[in-house]
C-alpha positions as CSV (number, residue, x, y, z in Angstrom):
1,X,-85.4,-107.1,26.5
2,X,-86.2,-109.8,23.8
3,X,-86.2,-108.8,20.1
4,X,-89.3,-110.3,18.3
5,X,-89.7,-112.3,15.1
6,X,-93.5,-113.8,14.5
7,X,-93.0,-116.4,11.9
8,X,-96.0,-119.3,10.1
9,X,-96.1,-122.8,9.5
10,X,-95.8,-124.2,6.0
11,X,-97.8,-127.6,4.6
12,X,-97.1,-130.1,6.3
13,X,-98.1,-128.8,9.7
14,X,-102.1,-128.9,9.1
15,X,-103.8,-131.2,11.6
16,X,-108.0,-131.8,11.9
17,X,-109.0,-129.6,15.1
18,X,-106.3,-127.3,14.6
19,X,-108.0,-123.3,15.4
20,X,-110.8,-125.0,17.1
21,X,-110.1,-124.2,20.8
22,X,-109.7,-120.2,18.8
23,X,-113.2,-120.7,17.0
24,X,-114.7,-121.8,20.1
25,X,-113.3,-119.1,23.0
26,X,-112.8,-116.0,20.5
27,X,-115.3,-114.0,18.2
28,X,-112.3,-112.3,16.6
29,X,-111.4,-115.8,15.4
30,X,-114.6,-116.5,14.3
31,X,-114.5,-113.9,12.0
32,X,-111.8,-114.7,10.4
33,X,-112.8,-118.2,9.8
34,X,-116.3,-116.8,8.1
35,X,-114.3,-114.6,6.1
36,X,-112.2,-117.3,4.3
37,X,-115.1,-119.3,4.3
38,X,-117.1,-116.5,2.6
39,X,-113.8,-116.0,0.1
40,X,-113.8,-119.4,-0.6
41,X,-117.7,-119.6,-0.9
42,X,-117.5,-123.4,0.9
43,X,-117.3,-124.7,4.7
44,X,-113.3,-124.6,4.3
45,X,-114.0,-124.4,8.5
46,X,-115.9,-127.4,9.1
47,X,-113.2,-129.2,7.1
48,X,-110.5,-127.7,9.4
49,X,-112.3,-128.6,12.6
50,X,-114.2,-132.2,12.0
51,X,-112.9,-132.7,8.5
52,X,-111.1,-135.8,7.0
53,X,-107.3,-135.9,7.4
54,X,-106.5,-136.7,3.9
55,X,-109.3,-134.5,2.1
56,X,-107.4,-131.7,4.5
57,X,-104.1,-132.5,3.5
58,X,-105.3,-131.7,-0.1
59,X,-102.9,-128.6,-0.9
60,X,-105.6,-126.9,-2.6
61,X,-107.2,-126.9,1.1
62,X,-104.4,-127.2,3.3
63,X,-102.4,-124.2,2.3
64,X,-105.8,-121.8,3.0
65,X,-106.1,-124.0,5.9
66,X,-103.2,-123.5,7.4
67,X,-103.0,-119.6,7.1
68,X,-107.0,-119.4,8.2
69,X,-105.4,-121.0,11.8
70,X,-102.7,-118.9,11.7
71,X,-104.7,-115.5,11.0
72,X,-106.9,-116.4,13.6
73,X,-103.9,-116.5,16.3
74,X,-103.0,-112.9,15.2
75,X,-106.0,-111.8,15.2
76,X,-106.7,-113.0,19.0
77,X,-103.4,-112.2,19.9
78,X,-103.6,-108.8,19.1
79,X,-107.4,-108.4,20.2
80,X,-106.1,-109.8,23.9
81,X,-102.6,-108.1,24.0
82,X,-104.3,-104.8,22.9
83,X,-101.4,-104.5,20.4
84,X,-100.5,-104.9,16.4
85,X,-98.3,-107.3,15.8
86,X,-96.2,-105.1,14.4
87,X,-95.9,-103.1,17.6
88,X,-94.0,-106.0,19.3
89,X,-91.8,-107.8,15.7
90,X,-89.2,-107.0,14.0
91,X,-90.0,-108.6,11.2
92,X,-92.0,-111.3,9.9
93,X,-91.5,-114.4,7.3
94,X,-93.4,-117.8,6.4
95,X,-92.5,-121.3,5.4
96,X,-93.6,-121.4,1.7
97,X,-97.1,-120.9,1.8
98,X,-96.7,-119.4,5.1
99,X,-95.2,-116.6,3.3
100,X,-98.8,-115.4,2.3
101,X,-99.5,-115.8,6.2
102,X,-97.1,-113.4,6.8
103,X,-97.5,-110.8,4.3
104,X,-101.8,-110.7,5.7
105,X,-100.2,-110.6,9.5
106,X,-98.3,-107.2,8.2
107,X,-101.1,-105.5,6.0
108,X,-99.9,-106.7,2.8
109,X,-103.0,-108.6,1.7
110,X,-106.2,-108.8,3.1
111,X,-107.0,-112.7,4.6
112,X,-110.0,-112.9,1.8
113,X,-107.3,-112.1,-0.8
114,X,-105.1,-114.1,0.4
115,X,-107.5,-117.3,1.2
116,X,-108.5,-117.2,-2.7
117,X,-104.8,-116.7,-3.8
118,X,-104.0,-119.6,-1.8
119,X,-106.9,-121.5,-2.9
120,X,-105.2,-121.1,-6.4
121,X,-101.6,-121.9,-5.6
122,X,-102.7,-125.1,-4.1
123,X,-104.5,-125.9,-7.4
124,X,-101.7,-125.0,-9.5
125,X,-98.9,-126.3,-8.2
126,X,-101.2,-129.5,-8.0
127,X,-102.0,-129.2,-11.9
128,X,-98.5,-128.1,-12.9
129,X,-97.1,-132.0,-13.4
130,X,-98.8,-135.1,-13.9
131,X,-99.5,-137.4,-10.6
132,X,-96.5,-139.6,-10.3
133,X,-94.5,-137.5,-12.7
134,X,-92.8,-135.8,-10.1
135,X,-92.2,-136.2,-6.2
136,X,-89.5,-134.7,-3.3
137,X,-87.6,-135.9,-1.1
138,X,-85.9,-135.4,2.4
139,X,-82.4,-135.5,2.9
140,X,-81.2,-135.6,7.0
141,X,-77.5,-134.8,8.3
142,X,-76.9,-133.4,4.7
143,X,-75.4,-129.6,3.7
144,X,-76.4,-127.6,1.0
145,X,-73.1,-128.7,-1.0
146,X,-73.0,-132.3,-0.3
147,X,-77.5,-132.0,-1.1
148,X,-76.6,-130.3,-4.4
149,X,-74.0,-132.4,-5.4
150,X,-76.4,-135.6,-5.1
151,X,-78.7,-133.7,-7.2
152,X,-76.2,-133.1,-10.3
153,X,-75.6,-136.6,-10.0
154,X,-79.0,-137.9,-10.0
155,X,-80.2,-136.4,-12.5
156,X,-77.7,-137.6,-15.2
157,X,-79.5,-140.6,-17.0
158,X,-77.2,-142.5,-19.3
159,X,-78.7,-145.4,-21.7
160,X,-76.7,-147.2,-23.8
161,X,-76.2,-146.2,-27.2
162,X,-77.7,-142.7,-26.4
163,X,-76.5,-139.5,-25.4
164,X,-76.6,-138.8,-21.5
165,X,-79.9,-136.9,-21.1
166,X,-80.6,-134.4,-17.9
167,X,-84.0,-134.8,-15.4
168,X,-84.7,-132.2,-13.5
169,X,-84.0,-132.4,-9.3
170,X,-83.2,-129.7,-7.5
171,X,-82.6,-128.3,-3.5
172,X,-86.3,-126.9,-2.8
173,X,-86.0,-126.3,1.0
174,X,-83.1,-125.4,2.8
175,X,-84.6,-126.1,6.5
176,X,-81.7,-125.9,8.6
177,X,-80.5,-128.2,11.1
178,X,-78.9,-130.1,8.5
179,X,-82.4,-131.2,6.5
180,X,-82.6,-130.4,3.2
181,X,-85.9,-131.3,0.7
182,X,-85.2,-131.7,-2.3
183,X,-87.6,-132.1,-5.3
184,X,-88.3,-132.8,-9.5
185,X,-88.7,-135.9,-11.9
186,X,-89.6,-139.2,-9.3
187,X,-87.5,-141.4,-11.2
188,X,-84.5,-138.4,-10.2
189,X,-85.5,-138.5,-6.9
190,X,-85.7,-141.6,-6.6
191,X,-81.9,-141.9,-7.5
192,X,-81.0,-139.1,-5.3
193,X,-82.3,-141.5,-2.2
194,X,-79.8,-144.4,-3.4
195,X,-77.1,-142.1,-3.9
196,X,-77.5,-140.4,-0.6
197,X,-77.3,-143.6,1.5
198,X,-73.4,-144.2,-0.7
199,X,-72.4,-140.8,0.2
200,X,-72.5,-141.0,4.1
201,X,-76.0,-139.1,4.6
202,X,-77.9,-139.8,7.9
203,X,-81.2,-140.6,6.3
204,X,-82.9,-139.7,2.8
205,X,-86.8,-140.2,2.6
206,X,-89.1,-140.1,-0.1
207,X,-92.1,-137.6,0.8
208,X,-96.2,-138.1,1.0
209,X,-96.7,-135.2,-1.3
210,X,-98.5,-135.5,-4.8
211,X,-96.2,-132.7,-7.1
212,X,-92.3,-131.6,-7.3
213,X,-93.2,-128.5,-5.4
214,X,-90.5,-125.4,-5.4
215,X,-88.7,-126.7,-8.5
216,X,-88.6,-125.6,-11.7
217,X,-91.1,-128.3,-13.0
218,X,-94.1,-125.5,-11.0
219,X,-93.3,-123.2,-14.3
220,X,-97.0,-123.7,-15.0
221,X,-97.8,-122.8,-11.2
222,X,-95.8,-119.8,-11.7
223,X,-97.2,-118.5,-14.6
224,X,-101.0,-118.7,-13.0
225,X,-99.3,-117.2,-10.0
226,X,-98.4,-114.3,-11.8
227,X,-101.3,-113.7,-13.5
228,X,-102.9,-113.8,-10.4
229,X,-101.1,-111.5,-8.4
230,X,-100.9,-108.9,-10.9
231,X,-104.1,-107.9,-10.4
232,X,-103.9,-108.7,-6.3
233,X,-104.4,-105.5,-4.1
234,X,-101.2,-105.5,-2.6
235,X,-100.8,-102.9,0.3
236,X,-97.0,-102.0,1.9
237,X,-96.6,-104.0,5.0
238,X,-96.2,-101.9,8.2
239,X,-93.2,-104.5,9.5
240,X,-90.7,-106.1,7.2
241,X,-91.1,-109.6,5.7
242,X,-88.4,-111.9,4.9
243,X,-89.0,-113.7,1.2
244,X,-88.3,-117.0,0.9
245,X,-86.5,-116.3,-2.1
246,X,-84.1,-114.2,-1.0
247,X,-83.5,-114.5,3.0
248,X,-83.6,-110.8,2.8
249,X,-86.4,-108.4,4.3
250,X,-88.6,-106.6,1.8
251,X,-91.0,-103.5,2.9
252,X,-91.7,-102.3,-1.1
253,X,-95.5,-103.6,-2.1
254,X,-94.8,-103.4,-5.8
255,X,-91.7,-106.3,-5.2
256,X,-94.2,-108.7,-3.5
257,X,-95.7,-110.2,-6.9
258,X,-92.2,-111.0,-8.2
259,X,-91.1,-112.7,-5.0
260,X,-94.2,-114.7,-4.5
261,X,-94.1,-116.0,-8.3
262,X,-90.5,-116.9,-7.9
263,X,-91.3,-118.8,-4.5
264,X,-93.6,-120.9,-6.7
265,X,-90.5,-122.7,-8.5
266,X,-87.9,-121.6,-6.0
267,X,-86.2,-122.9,-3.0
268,X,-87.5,-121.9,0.5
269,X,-84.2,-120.8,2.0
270,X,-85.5,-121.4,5.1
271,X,-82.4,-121.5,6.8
272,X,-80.7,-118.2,5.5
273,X,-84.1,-117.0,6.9
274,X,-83.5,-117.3,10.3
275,X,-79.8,-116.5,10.3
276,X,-81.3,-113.2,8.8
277,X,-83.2,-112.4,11.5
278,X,-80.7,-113.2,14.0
279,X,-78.5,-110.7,12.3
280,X,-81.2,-108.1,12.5
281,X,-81.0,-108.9,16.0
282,X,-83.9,-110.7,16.9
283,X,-83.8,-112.9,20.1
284,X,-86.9,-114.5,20.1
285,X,-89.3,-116.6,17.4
286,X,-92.7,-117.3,17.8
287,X,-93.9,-119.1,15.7
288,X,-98.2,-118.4,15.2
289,X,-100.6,-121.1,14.4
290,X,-100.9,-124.8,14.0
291,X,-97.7,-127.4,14.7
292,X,-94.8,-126.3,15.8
293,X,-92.2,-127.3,13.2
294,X,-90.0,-124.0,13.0
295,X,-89.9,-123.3,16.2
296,X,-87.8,-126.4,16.5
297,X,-85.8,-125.6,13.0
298,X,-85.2,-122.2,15.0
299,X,-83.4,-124.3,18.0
300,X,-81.2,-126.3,15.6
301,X,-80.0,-123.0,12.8
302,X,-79.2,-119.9,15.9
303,X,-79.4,-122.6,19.2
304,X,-79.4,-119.2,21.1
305,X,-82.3,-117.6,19.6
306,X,-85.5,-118.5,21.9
307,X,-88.1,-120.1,20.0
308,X,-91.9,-120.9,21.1
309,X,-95.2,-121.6,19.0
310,X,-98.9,-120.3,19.9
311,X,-102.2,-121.5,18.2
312,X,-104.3,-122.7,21.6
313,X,-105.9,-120.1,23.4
314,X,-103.7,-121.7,26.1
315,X,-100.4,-121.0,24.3
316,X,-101.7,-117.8,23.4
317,X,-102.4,-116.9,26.8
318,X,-99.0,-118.0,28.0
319,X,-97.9,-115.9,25.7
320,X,-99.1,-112.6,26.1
321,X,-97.6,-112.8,30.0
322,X,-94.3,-112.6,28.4
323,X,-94.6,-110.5,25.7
């Protein structure tokens, strides 16, 4: 019998149409797509649905986006199945902002909450450096070491006749599957790529994203974060959730403001994630809600570990007869 981990998309897997098939077949789906509407007091939906790509992509609207969709899949799920989620998981995580995903999927937060929370982290982390201050950047066929070590050395700048001076680049996403994202100053980054093509890596790639997210340049981010969240109504989840922070599974509500302020200038250990849950036992990921980018991460870190994805009322459906 298969041993159940449900997990959510980060940014970067937001598409226009995504949740409409859900919106259209499912009232419960509805509802939760009024609700963040309503939170957000704007048509967050008709962007999802009809919308323009790049307004979407926004983070400030993509990360609410993207856990509206995701929502919605739980909550038809478990309207369909005639279950809770956390009558068939183990546990639970989330890819960055997916982490907020998962936490209203196990009780935590309430979607409301969490749209407006999200609404904020986007902004922040959007505000916290200058555009084209900072920028991040993919490494591919990389480890942790050999990713950190490019970092150290990328972000020495020596000038002649002045004292070597440090800019800040640092691992933000430890994906698995030998990708690692790293992030900071652009002109750091930018260095990084050069070295990384000297040092035998497979492929190094400068990202389409607007800020130096999960690094320690978000310190701004963070502090609005915690300001934030310290006044959040934060319930205990009724399954465990794996932080990004720490790979480790957390069930204490008064822990959950901490970890989610860290998140905001920490890496996503992404990786250490799933290895987790495999050591918990879990056979099977399913992955809820648009794209389906960690179900393949999930085939590359435990390649026994089953791995699907469900956000069409179709996938959902297949689903359920398995479940």
């Amino acid at each position: 019998m298969s041993v159940h981990a449900f997990v959510f998309p980060g940014q970067g897997s937001q598409s226009v149409g995504m949740g409409l098939g859900l919106y259209e077949a499912f009232s419960v789906a509805r509802e939760v797509f009024q609700e963040v509407d309503d939170a957000l007091e704007e048509h967050l939906s008709k962007l999802i649905f009809t919308g323009d790509t790049a307004e979407l992509t926004r983070t400030e609207n993509a990360q609410p986006a993207l856990m509206a969709v995701s929502l919605a899949t739980v909550r038809v799920l478990e309207a369909e199945g005639g279950f809770k989620l956390a009558d068939k998981a183990t546990v639970v995580a989330g890819h960055s902002l997916g982490e907020y995903s998962a936490l209203a999927a196990a009780g935590a937060l309430g979607i409301a909450q969490t749209a407006r929370l999200l609404r904020l982290r986007g902004l922040a982390m959007q505000e916290a450096v200058p555009a084209g201050e900072g920028g991040m950047a993919a490494l591919l066929g990389v480890d942790a070491d050999l990713a950190q070590e490019i970092c150290t050395e990328a972000a020495r700048v020596a000038i002649e006749g002045e004292a070597e001076r440090q800019e800040t680049i640092e691992l933000a996403n430890d994906n698995g599957g030998g990708q690692i994202v790293i992030s900071g100053r652009l002109s750091a980054i930018e260095r990084a790529i050069a070295l990384a093509k000297t040092k035998g890596v497979k492929r190094a790639v400068l990202l389409p994203v607007s800020a130096p997210f999960h690094s320690s340049l978000m310190g701004a981010a963070a502090d609005r974060m915690a300001e934030a969240l310290a006044k959040a109504e934060i319930a205990t989840p009724a399954i465990p959730v794996i932080a990004n922070v720490t790979a480790a599974k957390n069930t204490d509500a008064t822990r959950i403001p901490d970890l989610l302020v860290r998140q905001v200038t920490g890496s996503v250990r992404w990786r250490e994630s799933v290895q987790a849950m495999a050591a918990m036992g879990v056979t099977s990921q399913i992955e809820l809600g648009a794209g389906k980018v960690l179900t393949g991460l999930a085939r590359r870190i435990v390649p026994d570990m089953t791995a699907r994805n469900a956000g069409t009322p179709e996938e959902i459906e297949a689903l359920l007869r398995d479940l």
